[in-house]
Structures are given as structure tokens and as C-alpha cells.
C-alpha positions in Angstrom: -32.8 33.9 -0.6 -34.8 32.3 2.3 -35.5 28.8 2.7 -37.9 26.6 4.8 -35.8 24.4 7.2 -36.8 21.6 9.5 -34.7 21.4 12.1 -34.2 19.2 15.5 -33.2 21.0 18.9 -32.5 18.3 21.6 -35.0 18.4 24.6 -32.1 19.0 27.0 -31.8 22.1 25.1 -35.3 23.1 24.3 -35.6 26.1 26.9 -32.6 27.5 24.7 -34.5 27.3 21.6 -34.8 31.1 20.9 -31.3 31.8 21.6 -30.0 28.7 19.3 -32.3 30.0 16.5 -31.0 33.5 16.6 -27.9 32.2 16.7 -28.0 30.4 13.5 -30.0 33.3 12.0 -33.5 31.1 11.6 -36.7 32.9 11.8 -39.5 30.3 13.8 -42.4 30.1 12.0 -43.9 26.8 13.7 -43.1 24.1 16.5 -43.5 20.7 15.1 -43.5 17.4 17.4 -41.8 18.4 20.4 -38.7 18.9 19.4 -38.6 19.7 15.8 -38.9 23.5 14.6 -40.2 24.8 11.0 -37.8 27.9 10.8 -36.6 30.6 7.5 -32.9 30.2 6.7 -31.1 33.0 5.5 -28.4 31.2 5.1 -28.6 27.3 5.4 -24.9 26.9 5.6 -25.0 28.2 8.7 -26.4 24.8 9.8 -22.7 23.1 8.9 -20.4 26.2 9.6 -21.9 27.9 12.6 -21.1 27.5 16.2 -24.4 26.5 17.0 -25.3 24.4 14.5 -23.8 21.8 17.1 -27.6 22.3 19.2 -29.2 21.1 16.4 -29.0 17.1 15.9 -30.7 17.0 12.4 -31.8 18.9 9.8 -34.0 19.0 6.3 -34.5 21.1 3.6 -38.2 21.4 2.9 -39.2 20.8 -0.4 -42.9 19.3 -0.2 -44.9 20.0 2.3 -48.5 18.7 2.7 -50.3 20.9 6.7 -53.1 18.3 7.4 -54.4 15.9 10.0 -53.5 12.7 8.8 -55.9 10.7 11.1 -59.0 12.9 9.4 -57.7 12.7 5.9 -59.3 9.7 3.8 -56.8 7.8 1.7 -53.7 9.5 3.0 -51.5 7.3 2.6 -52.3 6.8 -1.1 -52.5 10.7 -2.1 -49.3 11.3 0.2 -47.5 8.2 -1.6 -48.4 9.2 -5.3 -47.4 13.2 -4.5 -43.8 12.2 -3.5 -43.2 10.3 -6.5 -44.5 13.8 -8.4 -42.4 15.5 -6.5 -39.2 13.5 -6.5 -39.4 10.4 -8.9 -36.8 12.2 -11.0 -34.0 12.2 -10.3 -33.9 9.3 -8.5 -33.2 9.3 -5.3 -30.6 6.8 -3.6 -33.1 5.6 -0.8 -36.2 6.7 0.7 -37.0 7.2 4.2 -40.1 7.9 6.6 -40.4 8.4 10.1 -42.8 10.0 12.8 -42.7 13.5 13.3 -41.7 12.8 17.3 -38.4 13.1 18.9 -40.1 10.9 22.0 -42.2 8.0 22.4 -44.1 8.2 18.4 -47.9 7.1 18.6 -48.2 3.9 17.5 -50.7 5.2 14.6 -48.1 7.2 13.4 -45.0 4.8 13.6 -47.1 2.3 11.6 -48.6 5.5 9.2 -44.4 5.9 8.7 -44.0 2.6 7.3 -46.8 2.3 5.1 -46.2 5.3 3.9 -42.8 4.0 3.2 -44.0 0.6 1.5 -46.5 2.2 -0.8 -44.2 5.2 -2.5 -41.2 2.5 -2.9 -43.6 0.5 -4.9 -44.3 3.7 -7.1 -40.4 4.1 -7.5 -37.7 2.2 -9.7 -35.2 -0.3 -7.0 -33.7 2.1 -5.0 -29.8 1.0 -4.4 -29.7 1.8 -0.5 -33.6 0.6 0.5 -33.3 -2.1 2.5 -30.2 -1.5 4.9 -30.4 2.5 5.9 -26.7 2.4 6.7 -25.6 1.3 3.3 -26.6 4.9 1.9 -23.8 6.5 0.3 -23.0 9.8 3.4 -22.9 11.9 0.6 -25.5 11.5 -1.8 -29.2 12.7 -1.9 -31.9 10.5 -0.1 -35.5 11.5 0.0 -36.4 12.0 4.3 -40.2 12.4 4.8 -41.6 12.7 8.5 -45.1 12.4 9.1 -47.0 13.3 12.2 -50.6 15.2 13.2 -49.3 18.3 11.6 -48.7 16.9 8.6 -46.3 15.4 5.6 -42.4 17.1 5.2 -40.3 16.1 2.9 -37.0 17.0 1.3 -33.7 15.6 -0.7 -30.5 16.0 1.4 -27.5 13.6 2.2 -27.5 12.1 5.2 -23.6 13.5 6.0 -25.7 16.8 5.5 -28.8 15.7 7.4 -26.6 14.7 10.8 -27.6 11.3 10.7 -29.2 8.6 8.5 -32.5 7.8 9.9 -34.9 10.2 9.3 -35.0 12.6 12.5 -31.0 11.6 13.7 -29.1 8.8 14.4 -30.4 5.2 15.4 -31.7 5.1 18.6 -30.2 1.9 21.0 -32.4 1.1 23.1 -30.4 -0.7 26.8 -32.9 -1.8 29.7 -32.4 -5.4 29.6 -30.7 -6.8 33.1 -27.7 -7.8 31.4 -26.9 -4.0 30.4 -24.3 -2.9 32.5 -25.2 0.7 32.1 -26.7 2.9 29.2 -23.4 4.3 28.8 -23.6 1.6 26.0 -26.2 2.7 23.7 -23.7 5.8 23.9 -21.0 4.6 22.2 -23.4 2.4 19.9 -24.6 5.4 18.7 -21.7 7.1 18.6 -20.3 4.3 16.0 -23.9 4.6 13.6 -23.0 7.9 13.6 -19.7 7.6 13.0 -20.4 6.0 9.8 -21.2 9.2 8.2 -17.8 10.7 7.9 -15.0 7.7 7.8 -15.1 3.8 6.9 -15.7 1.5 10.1 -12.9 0.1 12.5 -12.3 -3.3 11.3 -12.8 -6.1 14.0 -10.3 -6.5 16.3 -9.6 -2.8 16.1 -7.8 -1.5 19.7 -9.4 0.5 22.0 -8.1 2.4 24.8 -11.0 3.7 26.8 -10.6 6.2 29.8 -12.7 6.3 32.6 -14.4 3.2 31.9 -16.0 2.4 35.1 -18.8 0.2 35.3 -18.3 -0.7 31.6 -21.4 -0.1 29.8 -18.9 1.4 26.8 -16.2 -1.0 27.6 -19.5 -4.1 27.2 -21.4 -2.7 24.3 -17.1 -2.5 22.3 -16.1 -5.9 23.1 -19.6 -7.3 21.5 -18.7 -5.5 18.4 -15.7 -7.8 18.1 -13.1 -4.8 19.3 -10.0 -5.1 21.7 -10.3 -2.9 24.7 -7.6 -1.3 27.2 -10.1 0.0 29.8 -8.4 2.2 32.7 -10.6 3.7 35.4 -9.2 4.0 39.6 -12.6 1.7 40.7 -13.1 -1.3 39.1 -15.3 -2.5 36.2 -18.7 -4.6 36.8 -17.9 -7.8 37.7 -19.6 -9.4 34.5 -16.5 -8.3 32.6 -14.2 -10.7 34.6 -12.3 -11.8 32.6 -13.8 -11.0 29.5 -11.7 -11.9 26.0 -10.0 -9.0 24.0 -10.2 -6.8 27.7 -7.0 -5.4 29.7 -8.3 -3.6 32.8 -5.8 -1.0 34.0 -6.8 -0.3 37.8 -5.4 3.5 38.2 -5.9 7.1 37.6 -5.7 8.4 33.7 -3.8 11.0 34.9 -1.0 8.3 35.9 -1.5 5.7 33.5 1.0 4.7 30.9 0.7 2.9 28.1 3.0 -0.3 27.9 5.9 0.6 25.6 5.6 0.3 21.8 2.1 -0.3 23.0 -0.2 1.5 20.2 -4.0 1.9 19.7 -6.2 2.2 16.6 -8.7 4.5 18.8 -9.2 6.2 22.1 -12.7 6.7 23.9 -13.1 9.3 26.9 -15.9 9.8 28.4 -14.7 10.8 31.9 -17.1 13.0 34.1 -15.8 15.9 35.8 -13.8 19.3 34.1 -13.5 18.6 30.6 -9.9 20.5 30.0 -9.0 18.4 32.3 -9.9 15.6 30.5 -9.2 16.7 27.3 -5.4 17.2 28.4 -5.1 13.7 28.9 -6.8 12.7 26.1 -4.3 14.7 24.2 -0.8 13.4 26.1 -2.3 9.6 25.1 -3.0 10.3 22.1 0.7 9.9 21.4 0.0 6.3 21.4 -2.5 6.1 18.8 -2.0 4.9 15.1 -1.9 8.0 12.7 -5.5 8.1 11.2 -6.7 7.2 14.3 -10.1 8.0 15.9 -11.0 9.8 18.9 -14.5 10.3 20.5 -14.7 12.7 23.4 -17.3 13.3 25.6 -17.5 17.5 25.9 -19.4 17.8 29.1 -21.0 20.8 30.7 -20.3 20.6 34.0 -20.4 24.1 35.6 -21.5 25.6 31.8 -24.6 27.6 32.3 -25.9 28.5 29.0 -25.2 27.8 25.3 -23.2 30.4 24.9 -21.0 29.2 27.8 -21.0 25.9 26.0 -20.4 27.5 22.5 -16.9 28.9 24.2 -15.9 25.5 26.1 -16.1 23.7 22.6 -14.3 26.3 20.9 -11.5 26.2 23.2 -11.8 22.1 23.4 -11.5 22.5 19.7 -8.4 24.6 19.3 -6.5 23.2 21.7 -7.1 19.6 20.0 -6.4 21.3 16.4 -2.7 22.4 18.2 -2.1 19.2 19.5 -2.3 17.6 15.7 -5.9 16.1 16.3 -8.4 16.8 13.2 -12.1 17.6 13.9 -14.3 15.1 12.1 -17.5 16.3 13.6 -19.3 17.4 16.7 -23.1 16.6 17.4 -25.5 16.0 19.9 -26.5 12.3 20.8 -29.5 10.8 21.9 -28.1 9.8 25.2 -26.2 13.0 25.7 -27.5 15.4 28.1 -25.9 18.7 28.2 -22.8 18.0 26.7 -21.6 17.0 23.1 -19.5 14.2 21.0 -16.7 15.1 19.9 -15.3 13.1 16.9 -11.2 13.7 16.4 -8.7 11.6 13.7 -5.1 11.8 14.9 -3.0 13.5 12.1 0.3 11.7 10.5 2.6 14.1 11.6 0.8 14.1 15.5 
């Protein structure tokens, strides 16, 4: 049976919409926002079991949809607000969420349309458990996403584990341009963490990291605010505003030649090292040895050299099956905001690795 999908293709990726869409067997039946596409599923578990569900960073079921121009429409917010709670008062969702139809910039009429929207259903609906903190929503359980933009009102019940994210559209988006921000290699690995969130429990404070390539040390920053302990080993040396910075050991030399002190061990490993990714994989693998079982790994897949998704598709699937040989688990792979063409790749190290 065919359903009515909205789903997100990164603007990075946009020019490869057609080929991504016959990939996942979705038939187009209208652009949305930029980057959001209202497409026919044969089969919606494509979206979690296909190779190129990885191009698309969110997804929704449609279940109520209302084609209009809010801006024209009198009272929207009041007849859009009293038709979700028609729709889906029972059962009750866990929270409910509403964002702009934009993967960019939103219009300000639309980011405040959102919220509004947002304040006048929850009044119509019983206390929702998760509706004040959006990351306290249970990854596995139905929440209520509505976007809203001048084509109109979607909506539709999904968990956010199932959604890719738990902010209606993705993950949260970390914004980094003050002139304290080392580099915007921060809000990567912030993000990274949100999303995270959706698959395991958080790394407590004081959790070690060993980060490769870390050089200038937006990562290495962004981890030490979140109260974590960081090995950091990169050949040039980290922004000076890390001198001697508490919970940080800076390793001056190549990965491919560092060591790890004896007995030394680590609750998680970062890499986000430019250049061949095999390459970098390999040594994520050999020091992966030194990580706790149950650890976590996030690796930067990059595309250097790959010319088209298909070329990607067969990077990652030989990134993952080498990494399933080695004794690392795949928790999940996705598309992040301040990716470009490449993708995150999420790994737990296994007991018997």
C-alpha cells in the first residue's frame, strides 16, 4: 500500500534528489521548502533499511494535511489548532511539536506562525509528559511533528528514533559565530551528541575522550564545556586558547604513530580527520582497542574523491563492513547539519572487541 511521506534531502545533496528518490523507491509528487520533498512510499521501511535512506536527514509520515497559504487564510491558527486535536487528541500523544517548513533561514512570520501554532493546540490537549524539554521525549514513542510554511500545514505521529531527530525537521541546529568559537567544527560534535541521544543514554560527565585529528580544537572546545575529559592528538598544534585547558592532554604527533599510554583506556573515540577515509577508519579501528566495551565511536565518513551517491553508497558500505569485522556495532548513520558531503557515523565497541 502507498503512503504519503515528507521527507528531508540535505542541500549538499539536492542536485541528487532524483537519483536518492529512486533509490528508496519514492515517487515525487511535490517540492516543499527547499529542501523537503512530498513523495509516495511503496514501502516506508525503506527509509530505515535502505542504503540511501542515509541522504535523507528526516522523515514524516503524513497523516493530516491542510494545502493553503497561511498568510491569506483568516484565523489559521485557530482552525489549524482545533483540526490537530480532531485528528490526534486520542491517543495521546507524548509531546507535540511545530516548526517552519524551511531547511534555511525560516521567515520570521513563519517561525513565530510555528509557535503559536504550538501554544494554542497544547492548550486544547491534556499535559503532555515530554512538552516542555524536546529532548526528554521518550526515542521511541509517538510525538505529534507538524511543519507549517506557505504551502501549508503537515502533520503526522512518528517517534523521533524513527523521525532521525527530535525537533521537527532534524536535529537541533548549534549555531557558532561568536569570536570565542574556535571553529564550527564545534556545533558538529554538539549536534552530533543531540543526536546521539536517540539511540543510547548520555556519557556521564567526566566521560574520556580520545579525539583524532583535533587541530584547531573547535571539537576538542565545544567537549571540554560539556564537562568531558579529552586526549586530543593532531601533528600541528591546537588554538592557543586551549593552553592549558582542565580535563585536556594534547598529544603533538601523527595518529598513525600515536600510542595510547599503557592501561590507558577511553569511554569514547572522535575522528574526524580530513583526507582518505579508509585510511582513517583503519586507525580508528587499531585504537579502538583502547576503548571501554560499550563504548562509542563517531566517525566522520568523508567524500573526498566520491563523485556521486552511488560512489558514496559503496564507501559507506565498505566503511561499515570493515568496522562490523573489527567488533564495532553500527548504531546509526545520518546526515548532519554541518556535514557537507560526507556522513556520521555512530559505532559502540562490542564486549568481545
Amino acid at each position: 500500500m502507498t503512503s504519503s511521506w515528507l521527507i528531508r534531502i540535505p542541500e549538499v545533496f539536492a542536485e541528487h534528489a532524483p537519483e536518492i528518490l529512486a533509490g528508496l523507491g519514492a515517487v515525487p509528487t511535490k517540492t516543499l521548502g527547499g529542501g523537503y520533498h512530498l513523495v509516495q512510499l511503496a514501502d516506508p521501511a525503506a527509509l530505515r533499511t535502505s542504503e540511501w535512506a542515509k541522504f535523507v536527514s528526516w522523515n514524516l509520515p503524513i497523516h493530516h494535511a491542510w494545502p493553503c497559504c497561511p498568510q491569506k487564510m483568516e484565523g489559521f491558527v485557530e482552525k489549524a489548532a482545533q483540526a490537530i486535536f480532531r485528528k490526534f487528541g486520542a491517543p495521546v500523544p507524548q509531546t507535540l511539536l511545530v516548526g517552519p517548513l524551511q531547511t534555511g533561514g525560516a521567515h520570521p512570520y513563519y517561525k513565530h506562525l510555528a509557535t503559536n501554532l504550538r501554544g494554542r493546540t497544547l492548550q486544547l490537549f491534556p499535559p503532555l509528559p515530554a512538552a516542555h524539554d524536546v529532548e526528554a521525549q521518550d526515542p521511541a514513542a509517538p510525538s505529534l511533528f507538524c511543519l507549517v510554511g506557505k504551502e501549508g500545514l503537515f502533520c503526522g505521529i512518528q517517534s523521533p528514533r524513527e523521525s532521525n531527530g527530535f525537533y521537527p525537521g532534524g536535529t537541533k541546529f548549534i549555531r557558532q559565530n561568536a569570536p570565542e568559537t574556535i571553529s564550527r567544527a564545534g556545533a558538529k560534535i554538539a549536534e552530533a551528541l543531540h543526536y546521539l541521544k536517540l539511540h543510547r543514554t548520555e556519557l556521564p560527565e567526566g566521560a574520556h575522550w580520545l579525539e583524532l585529528g583535533a587541530c584547531p580544537g573547535g571539537m576538542t572546545s565545544e567537549l571540554l564545556a560539556r564537562g568531558f575529559r579529552v586526549t586530543a592528538v593532531d601533528k600541528a598544534p591546537l588554538d592557543a586558547r586551549l593552553n592549558g585547558a582542565t580535563g585536556l592532554k594534547f598529544r603533538r604527533a601523527d595518529v598513525g604513530e600515536f600510542q595510547p599510554a599503557a592501561g590507558e583506556i577511553f569511554d569514547a573515540l572522535l575522528c574526524d580527520m580530513n583526507g582518505d577515509a579508509r585510511a582513517a577508519l583503519r586507525q580508528v579501528v587499531r585504537l579502538s582497542r583502547s576503548l571501554k566495551p560499550g563504548g562509542v565511536i563517531v566517525f566522520t565518513l568523508k567524500g573526498a574523491g566520491v563523485e556521486s551517491p552511488a560512489e558514496m553508497n559503496e564507501l559507506a558500505r565498505a566503511a561499515i563492513a570493515y568496522a562490523t569485522a573489527s567488533k564495532l556495532s553500527v548504531i546509526a548513520t545520518t546526515h548532519l547539519t554541518y556535514n557537507r558531503q560526507e556522513f556520521t557515523l555512530f559505532f559502540e565497541k562490542s564486549g568481545e572487541g
